[in-house]
C-alpha positions in Angstrom: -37.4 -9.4 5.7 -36.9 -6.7 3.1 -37.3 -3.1 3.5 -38.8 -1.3 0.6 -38.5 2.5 0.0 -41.2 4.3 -2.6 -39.4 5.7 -5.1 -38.7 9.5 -5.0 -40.6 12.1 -7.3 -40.8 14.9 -5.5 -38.7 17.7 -7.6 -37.5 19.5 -5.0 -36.0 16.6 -3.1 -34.7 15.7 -6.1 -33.1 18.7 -7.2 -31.4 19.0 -3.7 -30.0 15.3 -4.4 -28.6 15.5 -7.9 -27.7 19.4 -8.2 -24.0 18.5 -6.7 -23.8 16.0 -9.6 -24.7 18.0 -12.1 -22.5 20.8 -11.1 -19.6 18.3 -11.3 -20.8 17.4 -14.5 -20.9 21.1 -16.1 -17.3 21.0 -14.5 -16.0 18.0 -16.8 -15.7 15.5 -13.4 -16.1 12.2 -14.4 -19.1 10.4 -12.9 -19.6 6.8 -11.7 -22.2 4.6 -13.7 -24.6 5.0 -10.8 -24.1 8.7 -10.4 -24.5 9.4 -14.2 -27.9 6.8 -14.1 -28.9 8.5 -11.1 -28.7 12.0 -12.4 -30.3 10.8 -15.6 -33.5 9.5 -13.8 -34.1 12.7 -11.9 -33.6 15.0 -14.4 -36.3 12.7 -16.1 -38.5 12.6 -13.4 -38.5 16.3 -12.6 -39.1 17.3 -16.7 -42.5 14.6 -16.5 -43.6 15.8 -13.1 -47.1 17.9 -13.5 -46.0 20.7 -11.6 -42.5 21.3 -13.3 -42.6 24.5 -15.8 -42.6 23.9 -19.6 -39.5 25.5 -19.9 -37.7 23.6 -16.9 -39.2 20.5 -18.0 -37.6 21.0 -21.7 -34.6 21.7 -20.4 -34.1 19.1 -18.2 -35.6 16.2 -20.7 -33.2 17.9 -23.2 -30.4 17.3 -20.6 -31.3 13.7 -20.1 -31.5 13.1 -23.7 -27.9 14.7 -24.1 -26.7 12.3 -21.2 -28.3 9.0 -22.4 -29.1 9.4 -25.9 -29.8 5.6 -26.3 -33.3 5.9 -24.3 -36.4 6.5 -26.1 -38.2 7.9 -23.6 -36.4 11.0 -23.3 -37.1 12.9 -26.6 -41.0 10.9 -26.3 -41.5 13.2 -23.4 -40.1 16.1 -25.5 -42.0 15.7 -28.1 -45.1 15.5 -26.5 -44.2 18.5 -24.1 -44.3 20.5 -27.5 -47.1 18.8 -28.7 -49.2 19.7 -25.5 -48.3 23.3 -26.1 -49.4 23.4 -29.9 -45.6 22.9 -31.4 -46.4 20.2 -34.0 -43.5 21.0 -36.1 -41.0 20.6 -32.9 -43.1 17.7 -31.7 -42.8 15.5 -34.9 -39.5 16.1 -35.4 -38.3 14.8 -31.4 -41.2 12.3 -31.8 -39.2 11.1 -34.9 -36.2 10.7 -33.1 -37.7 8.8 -30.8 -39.5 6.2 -32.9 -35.8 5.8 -34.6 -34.1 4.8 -31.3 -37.7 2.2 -30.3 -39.1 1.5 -34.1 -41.4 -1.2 -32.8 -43.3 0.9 -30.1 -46.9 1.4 -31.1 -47.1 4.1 -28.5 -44.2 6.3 -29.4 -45.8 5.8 -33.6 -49.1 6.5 -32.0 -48.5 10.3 -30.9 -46.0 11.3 -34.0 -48.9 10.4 -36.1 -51.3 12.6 -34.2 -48.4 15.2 -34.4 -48.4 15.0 -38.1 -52.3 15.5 -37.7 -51.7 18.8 -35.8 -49.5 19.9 -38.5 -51.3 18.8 -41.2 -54.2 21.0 -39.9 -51.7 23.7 -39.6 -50.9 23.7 -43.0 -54.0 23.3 -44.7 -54.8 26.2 -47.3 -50.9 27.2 -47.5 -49.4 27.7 -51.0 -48.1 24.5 -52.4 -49.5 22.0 -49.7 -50.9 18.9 -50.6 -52.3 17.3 -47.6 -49.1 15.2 -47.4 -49.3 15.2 -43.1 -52.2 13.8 -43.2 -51.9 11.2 -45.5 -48.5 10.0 -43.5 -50.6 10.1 -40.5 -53.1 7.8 -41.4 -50.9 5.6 -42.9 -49.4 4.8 -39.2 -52.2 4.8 -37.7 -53.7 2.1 -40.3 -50.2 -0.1 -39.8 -50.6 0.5 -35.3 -54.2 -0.8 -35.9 -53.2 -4.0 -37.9 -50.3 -4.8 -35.7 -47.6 -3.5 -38.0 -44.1 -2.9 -37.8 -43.3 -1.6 -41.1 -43.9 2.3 -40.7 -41.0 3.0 -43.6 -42.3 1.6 -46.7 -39.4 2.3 -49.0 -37.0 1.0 -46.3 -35.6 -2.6 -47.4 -35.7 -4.3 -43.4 -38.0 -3.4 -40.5 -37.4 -4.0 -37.1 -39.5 -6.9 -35.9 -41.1 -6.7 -32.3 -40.2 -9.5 -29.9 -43.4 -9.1 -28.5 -46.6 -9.5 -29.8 -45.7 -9.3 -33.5 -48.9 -8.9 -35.5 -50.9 -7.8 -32.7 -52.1 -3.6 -31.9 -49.4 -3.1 -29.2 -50.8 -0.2 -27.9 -54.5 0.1 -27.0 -54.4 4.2 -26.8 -54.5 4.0 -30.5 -58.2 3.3 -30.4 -59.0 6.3 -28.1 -57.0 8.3 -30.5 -59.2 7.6 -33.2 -62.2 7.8 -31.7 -61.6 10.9 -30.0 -60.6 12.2 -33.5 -63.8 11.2 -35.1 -65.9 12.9 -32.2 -64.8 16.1 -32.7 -65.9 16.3 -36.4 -69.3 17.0 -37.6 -72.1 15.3 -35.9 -74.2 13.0 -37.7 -75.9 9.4 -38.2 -73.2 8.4 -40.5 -70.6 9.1 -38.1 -72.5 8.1 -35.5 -72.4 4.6 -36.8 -68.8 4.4 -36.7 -67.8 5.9 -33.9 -70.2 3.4 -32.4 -68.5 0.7 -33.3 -65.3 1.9 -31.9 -66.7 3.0 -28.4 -67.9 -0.6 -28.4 -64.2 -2.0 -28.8 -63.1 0.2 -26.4 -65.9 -1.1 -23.8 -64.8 -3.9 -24.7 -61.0 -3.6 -23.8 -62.0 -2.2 -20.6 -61.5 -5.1 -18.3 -57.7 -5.9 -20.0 -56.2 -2.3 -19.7 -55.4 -0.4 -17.0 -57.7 2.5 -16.7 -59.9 0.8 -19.1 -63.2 2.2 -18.1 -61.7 5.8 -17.3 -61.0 5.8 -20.7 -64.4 4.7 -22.1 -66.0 7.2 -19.7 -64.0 10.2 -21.4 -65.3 9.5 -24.7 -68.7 8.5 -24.0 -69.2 11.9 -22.0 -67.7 13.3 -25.6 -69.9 11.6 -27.4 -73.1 12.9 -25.0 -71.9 16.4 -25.3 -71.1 16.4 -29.3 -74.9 15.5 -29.3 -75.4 11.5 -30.1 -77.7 9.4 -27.9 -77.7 8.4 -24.1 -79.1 5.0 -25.0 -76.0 3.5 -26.5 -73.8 4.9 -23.8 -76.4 3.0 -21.4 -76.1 -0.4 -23.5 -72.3 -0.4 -24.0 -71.3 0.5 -20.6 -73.0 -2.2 -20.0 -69.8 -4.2 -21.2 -68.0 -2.5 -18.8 -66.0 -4.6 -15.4 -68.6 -4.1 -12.7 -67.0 -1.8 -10.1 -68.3 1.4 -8.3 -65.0 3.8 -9.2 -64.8 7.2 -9.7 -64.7 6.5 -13.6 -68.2 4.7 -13.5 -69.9 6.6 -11.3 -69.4 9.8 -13.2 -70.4 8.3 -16.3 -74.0 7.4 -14.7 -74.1 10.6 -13.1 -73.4 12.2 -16.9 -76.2 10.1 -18.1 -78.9 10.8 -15.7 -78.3 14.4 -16.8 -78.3 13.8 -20.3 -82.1 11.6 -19.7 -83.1 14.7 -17.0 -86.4 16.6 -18.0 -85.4 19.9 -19.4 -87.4 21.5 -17.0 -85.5 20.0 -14.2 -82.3 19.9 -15.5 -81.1 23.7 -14.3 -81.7 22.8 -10.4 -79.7 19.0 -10.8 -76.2 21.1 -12.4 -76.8 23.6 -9.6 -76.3 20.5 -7.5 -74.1 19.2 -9.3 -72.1 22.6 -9.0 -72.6 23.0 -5.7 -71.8 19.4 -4.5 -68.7 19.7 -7.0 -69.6 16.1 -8.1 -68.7 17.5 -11.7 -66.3 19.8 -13.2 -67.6 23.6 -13.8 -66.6 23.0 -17.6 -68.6 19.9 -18.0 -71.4 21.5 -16.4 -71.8 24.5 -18.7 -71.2 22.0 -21.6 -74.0 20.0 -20.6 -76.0 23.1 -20.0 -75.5 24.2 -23.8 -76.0 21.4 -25.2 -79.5 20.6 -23.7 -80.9 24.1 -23.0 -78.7 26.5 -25.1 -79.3 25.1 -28.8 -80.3 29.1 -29.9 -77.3 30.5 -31.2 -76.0 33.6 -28.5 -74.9 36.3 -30.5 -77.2 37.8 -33.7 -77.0 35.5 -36.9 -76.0 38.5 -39.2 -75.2 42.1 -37.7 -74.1 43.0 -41.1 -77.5 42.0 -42.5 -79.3 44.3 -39.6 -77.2 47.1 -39.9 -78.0 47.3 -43.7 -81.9 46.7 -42.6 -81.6 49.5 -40.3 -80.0 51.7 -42.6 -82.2 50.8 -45.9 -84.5 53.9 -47.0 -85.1 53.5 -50.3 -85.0 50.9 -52.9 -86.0 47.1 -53.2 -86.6 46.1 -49.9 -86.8 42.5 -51.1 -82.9 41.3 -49.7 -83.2 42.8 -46.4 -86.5 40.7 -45.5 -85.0 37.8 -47.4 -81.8 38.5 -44.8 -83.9 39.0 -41.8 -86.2 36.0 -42.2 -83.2 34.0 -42.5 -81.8 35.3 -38.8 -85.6 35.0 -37.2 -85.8 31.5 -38.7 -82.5 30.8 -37.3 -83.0 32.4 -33.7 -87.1 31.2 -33.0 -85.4 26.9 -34.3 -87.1 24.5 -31.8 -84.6 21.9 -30.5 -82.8 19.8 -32.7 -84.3 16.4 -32.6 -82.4 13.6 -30.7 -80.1 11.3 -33.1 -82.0 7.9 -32.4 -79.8 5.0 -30.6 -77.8 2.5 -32.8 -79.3 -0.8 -33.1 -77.2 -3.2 -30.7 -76.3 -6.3 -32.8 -77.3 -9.5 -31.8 -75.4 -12.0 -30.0 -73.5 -14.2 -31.9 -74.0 -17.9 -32.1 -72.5 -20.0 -30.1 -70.3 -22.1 -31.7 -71.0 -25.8 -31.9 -69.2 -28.5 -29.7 -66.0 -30.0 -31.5 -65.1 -33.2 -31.3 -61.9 -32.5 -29.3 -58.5 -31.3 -29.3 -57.1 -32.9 -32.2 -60.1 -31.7 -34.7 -60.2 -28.2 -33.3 -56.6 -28.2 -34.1 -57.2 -29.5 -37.7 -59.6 -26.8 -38.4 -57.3 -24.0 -36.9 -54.1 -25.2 -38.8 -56.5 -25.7 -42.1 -57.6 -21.8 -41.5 -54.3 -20.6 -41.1 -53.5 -22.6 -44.3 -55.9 -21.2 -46.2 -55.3 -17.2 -44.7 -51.5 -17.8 -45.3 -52.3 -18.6 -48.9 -55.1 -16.1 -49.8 -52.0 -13.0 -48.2 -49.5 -14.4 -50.4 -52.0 -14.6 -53.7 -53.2 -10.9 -52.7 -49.9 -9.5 -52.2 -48.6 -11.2 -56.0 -51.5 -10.1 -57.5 -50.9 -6.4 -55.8 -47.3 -6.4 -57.2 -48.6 -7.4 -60.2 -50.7 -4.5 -60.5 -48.1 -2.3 -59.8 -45.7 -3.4 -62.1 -48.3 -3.8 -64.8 -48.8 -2.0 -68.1 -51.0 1.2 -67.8 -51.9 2.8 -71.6 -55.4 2.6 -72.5 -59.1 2.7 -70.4 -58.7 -0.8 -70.4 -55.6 -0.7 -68.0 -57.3 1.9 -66.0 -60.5 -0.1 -65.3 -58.7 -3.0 -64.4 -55.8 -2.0 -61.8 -58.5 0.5 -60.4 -61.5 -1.9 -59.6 -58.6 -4.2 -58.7 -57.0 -2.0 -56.2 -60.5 -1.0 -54.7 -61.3 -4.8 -54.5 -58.1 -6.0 -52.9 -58.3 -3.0 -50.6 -61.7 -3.9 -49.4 -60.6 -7.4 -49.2 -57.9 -6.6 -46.9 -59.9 -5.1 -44.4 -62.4 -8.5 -44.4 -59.3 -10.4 -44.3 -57.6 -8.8 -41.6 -60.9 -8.5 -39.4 -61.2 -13.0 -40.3 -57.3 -13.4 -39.1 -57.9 -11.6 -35.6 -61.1 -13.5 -35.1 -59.4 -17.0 -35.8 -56.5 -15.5 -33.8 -58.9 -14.9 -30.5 -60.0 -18.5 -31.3 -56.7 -20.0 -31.1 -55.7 -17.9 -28.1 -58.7 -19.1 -26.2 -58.7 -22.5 -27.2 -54.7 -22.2 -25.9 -56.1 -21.2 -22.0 -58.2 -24.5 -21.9 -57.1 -28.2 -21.1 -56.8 -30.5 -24.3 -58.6 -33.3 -22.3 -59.4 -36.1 -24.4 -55.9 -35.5 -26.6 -54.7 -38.3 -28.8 -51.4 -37.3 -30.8 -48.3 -36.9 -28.1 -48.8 -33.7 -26.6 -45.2 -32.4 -27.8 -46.3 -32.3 -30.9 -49.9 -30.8 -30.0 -47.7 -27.5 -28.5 -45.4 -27.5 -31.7 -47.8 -27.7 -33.9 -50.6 -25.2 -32.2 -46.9 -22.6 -32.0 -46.3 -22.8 -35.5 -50.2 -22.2 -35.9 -50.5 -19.3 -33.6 -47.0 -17.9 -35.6 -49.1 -18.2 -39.2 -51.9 -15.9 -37.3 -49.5 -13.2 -36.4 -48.3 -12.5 -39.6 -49.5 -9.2 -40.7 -50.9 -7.3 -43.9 -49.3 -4.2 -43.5 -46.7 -5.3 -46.7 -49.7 -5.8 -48.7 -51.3 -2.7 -47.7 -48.4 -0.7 -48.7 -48.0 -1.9 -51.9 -51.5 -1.0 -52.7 -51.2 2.6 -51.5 -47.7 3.4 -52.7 -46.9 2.0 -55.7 -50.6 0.9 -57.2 -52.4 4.1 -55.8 -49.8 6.3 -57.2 -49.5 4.8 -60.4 -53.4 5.3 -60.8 -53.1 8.8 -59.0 -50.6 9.9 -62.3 -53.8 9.1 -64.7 -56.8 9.5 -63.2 -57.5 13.0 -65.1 -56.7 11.3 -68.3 -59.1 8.3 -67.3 -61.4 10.1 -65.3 -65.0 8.6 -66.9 -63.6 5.4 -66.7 -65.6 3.1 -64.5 -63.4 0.3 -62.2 -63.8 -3.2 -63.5 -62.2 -5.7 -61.6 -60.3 -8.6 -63.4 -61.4 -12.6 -62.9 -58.3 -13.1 -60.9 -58.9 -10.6 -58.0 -63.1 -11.5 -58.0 -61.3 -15.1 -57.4 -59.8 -13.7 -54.8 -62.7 -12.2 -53.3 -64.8 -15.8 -53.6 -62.0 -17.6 -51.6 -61.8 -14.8 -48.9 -66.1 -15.0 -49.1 -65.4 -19.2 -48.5 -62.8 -19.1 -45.7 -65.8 -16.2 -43.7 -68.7 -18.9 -44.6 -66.3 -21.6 -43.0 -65.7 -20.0 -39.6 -69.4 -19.2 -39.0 -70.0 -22.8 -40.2 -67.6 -23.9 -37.4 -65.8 -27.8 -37.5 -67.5 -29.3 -40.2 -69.0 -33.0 -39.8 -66.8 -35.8 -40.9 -67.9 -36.5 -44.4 -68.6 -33.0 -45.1 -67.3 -31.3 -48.0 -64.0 -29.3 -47.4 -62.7 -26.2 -49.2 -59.2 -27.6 -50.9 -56.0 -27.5 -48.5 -53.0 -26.5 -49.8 -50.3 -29.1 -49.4 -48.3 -29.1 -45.9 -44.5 -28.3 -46.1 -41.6 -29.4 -43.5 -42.5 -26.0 -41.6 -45.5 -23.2 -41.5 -44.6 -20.3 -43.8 -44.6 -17.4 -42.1 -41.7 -14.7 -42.0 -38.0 -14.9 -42.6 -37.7 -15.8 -38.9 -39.4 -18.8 -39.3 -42.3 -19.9 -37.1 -40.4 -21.2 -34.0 -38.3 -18.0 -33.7 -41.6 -15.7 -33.6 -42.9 -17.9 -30.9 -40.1 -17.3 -29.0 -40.2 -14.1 -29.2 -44.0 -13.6 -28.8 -42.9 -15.2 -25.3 -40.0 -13.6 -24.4 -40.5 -10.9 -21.9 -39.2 -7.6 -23.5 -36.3 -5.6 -21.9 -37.3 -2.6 -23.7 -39.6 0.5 -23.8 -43.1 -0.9 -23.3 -45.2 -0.6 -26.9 
């Protein structure tokens, strides 16, 4: 039987085992392979361990870096070190280096762009800024969220994942963005958005680790910021039944938020007492249910002038200090109402077995492969088009609102048909009639025609057609967008390939939307279908994205 020792992260005993090798190090002694790997992994697992120092922690992660400057993970740790501490600057720039050595990892893409964020917020207001961060940032956030790897737009080849191409390889992504949104202004509008991503991330729950942990942070975020108990109740609802820590603070965080006012003060003294909840989230809570009054005077500088006045038009001092009463006697804001759950969808309808279900996936990825390629030709088009008169301007600009629009619709259909496939994959083809070798080649190269991403088309549209249209948009500024016959084309067939899949597998004899002709193998990348497949399978000896 094998033994099996926990692996070692306490600092001090790790100091105490590596200091002799890093003193022969300093000395120019040549270490063994193992020695230099095992001095590596200590000095990383001092620099990430909560109770080192910042400034041992950067020194040591610097160290490791220096030693192994191959391993992503080293400057990843860096960079978010500075970024904990409010360096955005240092933290995008050892972020960056990171993403260069892993370019594929959604995770390492996913903290330089809130980096840039930080920074852009930095600079905002500075002489000659021009919101530049920001626009970056959302750019890689947009190409984590559609399964991208193509963060360098100008850059001729992009690394291509051998896992998961086309897929969001890193679910944090999502709590990033919500967690973003929460901490703008509260209202209905936003309300309705963020909804929709707390209910992805309830969703997720059950397939991450820490799933509902996750889900709990943000919906106590969004109770505290002021939005409704009732949705947190419905969507936790989606939650993996378990009685954790995670889920029993979130119901204890929602009792307080449907308390009686008048009760409330005595359940957080319990809930302070008992320590069930931390003091923070306790005076939070407090101030957002009994403390809506503001705490300090509305305008001193108004008062003081009141105070002072002794002669004159009294008339903007009572204007002043009927403003500050108004302000001071408010009765509580009213409740934003829940957001209306939507229905169920419909179950789809029995198909008539493996072979049809297989017709109608392959004929939607036909159709999807063909309506990208169209949209990406037509976006080239546009940006190599000419651009002279109102005319010009109407078209390329209700064009490139159109196509953009489209490619949201069109990426939402792919994923759907995508989770189709994927589930239709876990389940036995009973009642199969073509060899079953050519059932799993077929349903690869089908599966590899999902995958493929929009993120080229995307860019095209922001870069080179945005910018174009950015240039003259003073010049044309009364000019309304008009889009041309070909791209309201493309919007019909996107419109018919959405009416399809809610349709389901038509009847035979039904009429069918036309198929473009089959070649000797699915278009997909320059890897070709089979390759992707391969890789989608192969289990990845990198850093995890």
């Amino acid at each position: 039987m094998t033994s099996r020792t926990a692996l070692e992260n306490r600092p001090d005993v790790l100091w105490r085992r590596v200091a002799p090798l890093w003193e022969r190090a300093e000395e120019g002694v040549p270490l063994t392979p193992g020695q230099a790997e095992a001095l590596i992994e200590a000095f990383f697992r001092i620099g990430v361990h909560p109770g080192t120092d910042p400034v041992t922690a950067l020194t040591l992660l610097s160290r490791a870096h220096r030693l192994d400057a191959a391993n992503p993970k080293h400057p990843y740790h860096v960079g978010l070190l500075y970024l904990r501490h409010g360096r955005a600057e240092a933290a995008v720039r050892w972020l960056t280096a990171a993403a260069a050595l892993s370019p594929v990892n959604h995770r390492i893409w996913a903290h330089l762009s809130l980096a840039y964020k930080r920074l852009d917020k930095l600079r905002q207001g500075t002489q000659d800024y021009k919101g530049e961060h920001g626009r970056r940032a959302e750019e890689i956030t947009g190409t984590i969220r559609e399964g991208g790897h193509a963060f360098d737009p100008d850059a001729e080849h992009s690394a291509l994942p051998l896992l998961r191409p086309g897929e969001c390889r890193w679910s944090g992504i999502h709590d990033m963005t919500a967690d973003g949104r929460l901490r703008g202004n509260t209202s209905a509008r936003t309300r309705d958005t963020l909804h929709a991503e707390l209910a992805e991330i309830a969703g997720l729950a059950g397939r991450r680790r820490g799933g509902t942990a996750a889900f709990t942070v943000l919906a106590t975020q969004w109770l505290v910021y002021g939005y409704p108990v009732a949705t947190v109740r419905r969507l936790a609802e989606r939650l993996p039944p378990d009685d954790g820590p995670a889920t029993r603070l979130l119901h204890l965080v929602c009792e307080l938020f449907e308390t009686d006012p008048g009760a409330l003060p005595a359940r957080l003294t319990d809930c302070l007492a008992a320590r069930s909840l931390p003091d923070v989230l306790i005076a939070l809570i407090h101030r957002q249910r009994l403390l809506w009054r503001p705490l300090r005077f509305p305008d001193l500088g108004g008062h003081a002038a009141a105070r002072a006045f002794t002669d004159g038009d009294p008339d903007r001092h009572v204007k002043a200090m009927g403003a500050a009463w108004r302000t001071l006697a408010a009765a509580p804001p009213q409740p934003l109402e829940d957001v209306p759950d939507e229905p169920a969808p419909a179950a789809a309808p029995p198909t008539a077995g493996p072979d049809a279900r297989l017709a109608e996936l392959e004929e939607a990825a036909t159709g999807l492969g063909a309506l990208r390629d169209d949209a990406q030709s037509h976006a080239k088009h546009l940006a190599s088009q000419a651009l002279t008169d109102e005319a010009d301007f109407a078209t390329i600009s209700g064009d490139q609102e159109l196509l953009t629009h489209l490619l949201g619709r069109l990426e939402t259909l792919r994923l759907e048909w995508l989770e189709d496939l994927q589930r239709f994959q876990s389940t036995e083809p009973s009642g199969l009639v073509m060899p079953f070798d050519a059932f799993q080649r077929r349903l690869t190269d089908c599966e590899a025609e999902f995958q493929e991403p929009l993120g080229g088309v995307r860019t095209v549209l922001k870069r080179r057609v945005e910018g174009r249209l950015k240039k003259r948009r003073q010049e044309f500024s009364t000019v309304a967008p008009a889009p041309s016959p070909q791209a309201r084309e493309l919007d019909d067939r996107l419109t018919a390939l959405e009416a399809r899949r809610s349709r389901g597998i038509q009847e035979p004899g039904a009429d069918a939307p036309p198929r473009r002709a089959p070649t000797s193998g699915w278009r997909t990348s320059s890897r070709g279908p089979t390759t992707w497949a391969l890789c989608w399978r192969r289990r990845s000896t990198g850093p995890r994205n």
